[in-house]
C-alpha positions in Angstrom: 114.7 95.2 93.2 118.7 95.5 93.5 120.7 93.0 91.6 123.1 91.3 93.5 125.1 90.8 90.9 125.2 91.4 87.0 128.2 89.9 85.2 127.6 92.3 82.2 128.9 95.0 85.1 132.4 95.8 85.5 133.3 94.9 88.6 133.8 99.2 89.5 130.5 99.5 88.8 129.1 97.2 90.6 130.3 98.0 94.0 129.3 101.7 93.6 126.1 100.9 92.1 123.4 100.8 95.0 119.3 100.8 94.6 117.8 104.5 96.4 114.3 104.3 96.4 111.8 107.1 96.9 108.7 105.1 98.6 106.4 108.1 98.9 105.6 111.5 97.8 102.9 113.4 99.4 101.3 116.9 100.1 99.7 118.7 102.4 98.8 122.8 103.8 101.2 123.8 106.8 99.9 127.6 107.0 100.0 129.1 103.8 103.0 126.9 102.9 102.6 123.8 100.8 105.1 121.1 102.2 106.0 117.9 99.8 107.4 115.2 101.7 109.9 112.5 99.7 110.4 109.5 101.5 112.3 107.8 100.4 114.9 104.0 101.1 118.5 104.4 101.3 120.8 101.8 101.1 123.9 104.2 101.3 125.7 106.8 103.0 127.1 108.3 99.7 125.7 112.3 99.5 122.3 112.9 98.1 121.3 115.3 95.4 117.3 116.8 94.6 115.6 118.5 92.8 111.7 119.6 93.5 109.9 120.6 90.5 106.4 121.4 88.8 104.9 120.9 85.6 102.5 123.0 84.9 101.4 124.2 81.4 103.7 121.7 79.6 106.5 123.3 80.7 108.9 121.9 84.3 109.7 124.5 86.3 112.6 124.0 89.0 111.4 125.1 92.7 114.5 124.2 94.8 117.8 121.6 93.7 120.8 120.8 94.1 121.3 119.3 90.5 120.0 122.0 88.5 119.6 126.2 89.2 116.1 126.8 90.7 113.9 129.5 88.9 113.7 132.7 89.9 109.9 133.2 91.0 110.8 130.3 93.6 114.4 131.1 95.1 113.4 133.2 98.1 109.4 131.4 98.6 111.3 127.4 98.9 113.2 125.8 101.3 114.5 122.7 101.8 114.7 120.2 104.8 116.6 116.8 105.0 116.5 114.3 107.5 117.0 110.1 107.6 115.2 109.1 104.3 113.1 112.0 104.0 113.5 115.2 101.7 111.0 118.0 102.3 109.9 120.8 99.8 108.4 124.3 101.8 107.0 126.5 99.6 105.5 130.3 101.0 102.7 132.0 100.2 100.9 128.8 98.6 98.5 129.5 95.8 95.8 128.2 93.2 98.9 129.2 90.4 101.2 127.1 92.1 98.9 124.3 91.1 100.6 121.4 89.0 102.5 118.1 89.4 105.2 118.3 91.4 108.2 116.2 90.6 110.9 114.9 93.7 113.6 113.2 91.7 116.5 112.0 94.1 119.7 110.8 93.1 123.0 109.5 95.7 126.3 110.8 94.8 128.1 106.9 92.6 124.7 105.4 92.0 124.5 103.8 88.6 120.9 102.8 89.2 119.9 106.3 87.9 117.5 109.0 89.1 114.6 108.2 91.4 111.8 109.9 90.7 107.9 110.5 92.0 105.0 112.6 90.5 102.2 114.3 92.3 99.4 116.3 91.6 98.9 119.4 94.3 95.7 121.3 93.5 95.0 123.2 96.7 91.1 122.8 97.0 92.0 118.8 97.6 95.1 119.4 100.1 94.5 118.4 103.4 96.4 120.1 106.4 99.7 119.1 107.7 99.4 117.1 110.8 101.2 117.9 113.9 100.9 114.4 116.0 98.8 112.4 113.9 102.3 110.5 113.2 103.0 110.0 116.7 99.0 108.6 117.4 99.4 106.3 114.5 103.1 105.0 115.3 102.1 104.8 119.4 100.8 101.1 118.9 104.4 100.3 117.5 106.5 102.2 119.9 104.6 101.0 122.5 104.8 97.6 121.2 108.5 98.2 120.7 108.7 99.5 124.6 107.5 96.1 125.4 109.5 94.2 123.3 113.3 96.1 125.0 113.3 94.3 128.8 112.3 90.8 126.1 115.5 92.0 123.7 118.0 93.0 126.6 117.0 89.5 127.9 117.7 87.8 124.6 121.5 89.8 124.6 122.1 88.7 127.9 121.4 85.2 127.3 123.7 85.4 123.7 127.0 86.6 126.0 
């Protein structure tokens, strides 16, 4: 939940502070690549920072940032892709030792609100494969629904002017 307004805030603070919300953190075998998807709600256009890391024998090991210096065993096996309100983790040549809880903690450049961050446990036995259009087959009822609905919403325009 954002607060509208605090009036323990100064009033700086409060128009840079904004709620960023990771919704969803999932896993899943593309190849011999694991891929960790952050989704994630923003309710800004201020620059985001990331960082993917794993915990794994007590000990958090960074795989690919932007707020902290990624380790060295991971540099050349992670990349990292952004689009609109999702962050995704590649990491090569996939293995039982990269086993662990990953971590995706997001943060936007001016938010107050703190770090946003998601756990998950990747233990490759239990990873399912990366689908290629399962998305599209499960979102066709909307976008076909939302097809529909334009001539309906064009309509409703032209009868606003």
């Amino acid at each position: 939940q954002c607060p509208l307004f605090n009036p323990h805030l100064p009033v700086p603070v409060l128009q840079a502070a904004h709620c960023q919300m990771i919704k969803d953190l999932s896993a899943c075998l593309q190849g011999q690549s694991l891929r960790v998807d952050c989704r994630y709600e923003n309710k800004t256009s201020n620059p985001l920072t990331y960082e993917f890391s794993i915990t794994k024998d007590n000990r958090k090991h960074v795989i690919h940032s932007t707020i902290s210096v990624s380790e060295n065993i991971y540099r050349n096996r992670a990349n990292v892709t952004m689009q609109k309100n999702l962050v995704c983790l590649y990491l090569q040549s996939f293995t039982t030792s990269d086993e662990g809880v990953y971590m995706c903690e997001l943060k936007a450049t001016n938010d107050y609100t703190g770090n946003q961050i998601k756990n998950i446990t990747v233990i490759k036995d239990k990873l399912e494969k990366c689908a290629g259009f399962s998305l599209l087959i499960q979102n066709t009822s909307w976008l076909l629904l939302l097809l529909l609905s334009l001539p309906l919403l064009q309509a409703v325009d032209f009868v606003s002017l």
